[in-house]
C-alpha positions in Angstrom: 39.2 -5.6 12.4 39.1 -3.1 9.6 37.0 -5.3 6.9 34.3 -6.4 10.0 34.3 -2.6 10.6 33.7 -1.7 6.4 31.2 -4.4 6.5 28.6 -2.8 9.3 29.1 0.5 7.5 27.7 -0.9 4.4 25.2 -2.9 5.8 24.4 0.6 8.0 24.3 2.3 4.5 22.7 -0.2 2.8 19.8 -0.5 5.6 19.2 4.1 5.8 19.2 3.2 1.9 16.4 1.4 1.6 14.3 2.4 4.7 14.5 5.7 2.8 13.4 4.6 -0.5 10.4 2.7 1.3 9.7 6.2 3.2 9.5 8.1 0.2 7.1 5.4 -1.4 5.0 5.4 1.0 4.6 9.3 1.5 4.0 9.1 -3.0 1.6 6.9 -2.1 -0.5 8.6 0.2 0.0 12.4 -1.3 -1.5 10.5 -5.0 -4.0 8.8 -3.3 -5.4 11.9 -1.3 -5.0 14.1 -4.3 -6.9 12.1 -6.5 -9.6 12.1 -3.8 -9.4 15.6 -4.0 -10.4 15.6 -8.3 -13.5 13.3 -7.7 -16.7 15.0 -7.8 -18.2 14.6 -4.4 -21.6 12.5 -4.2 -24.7 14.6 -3.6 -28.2 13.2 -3.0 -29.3 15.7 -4.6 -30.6 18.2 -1.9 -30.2 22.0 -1.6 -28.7 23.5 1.2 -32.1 24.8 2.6 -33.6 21.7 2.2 -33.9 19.2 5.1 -35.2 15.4 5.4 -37.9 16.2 7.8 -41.0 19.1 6.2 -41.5 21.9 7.9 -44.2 21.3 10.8 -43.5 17.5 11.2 -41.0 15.8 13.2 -39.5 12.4 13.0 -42.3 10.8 15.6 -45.0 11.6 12.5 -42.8 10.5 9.5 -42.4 7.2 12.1 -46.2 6.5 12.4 -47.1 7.5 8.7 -44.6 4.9 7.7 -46.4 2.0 9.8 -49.4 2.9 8.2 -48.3 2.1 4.4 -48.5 -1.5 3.8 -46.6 -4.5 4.7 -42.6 -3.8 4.9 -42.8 -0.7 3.4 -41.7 1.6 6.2 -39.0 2.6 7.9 -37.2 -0.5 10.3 -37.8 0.1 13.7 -35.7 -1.4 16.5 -36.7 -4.4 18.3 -36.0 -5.0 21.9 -34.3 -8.2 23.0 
């Protein structure tokens, strides 16, 4: 009874042992990964702040039809209706 008894109490230690090594990995894991996303440079196309996509004085609707009007597949997709 005593040796059954020592054998689950190392099997219990042996199992918190490892679950807790595979823990900490994990947690290394994701701190190094989201501090190295932190160092990259962040991709900028290249816009100021008080610069938009759309002029002043037009609106999407315009930028829409100009694009229809420039040639074969050179505008912007629009949807088609099934």
């Amino acid at each position: 009874d005593f040796a059954e008894g020592n054998i689950h109490h190392k099997a219990l230690l042996i199992s918190v042992t490892v679950c807790s090594i595979l823990l900490l990995l994990i947690i290394l894991f994701f701190y190094f990964r989201y501090k190295r996303q932190e160092t990259r440079p962040r991709y900028s196309i290249g816009l100021e702040q008080d610069e938009t996509y759309i002029p002043p004085g037009e609106s999407l609707k315009d930028l829409i039809e100009q694009s229809q009007s420039s040639g074969s597949g050179s505008g912007l997709p629009l949807l088609v209706r099934k």
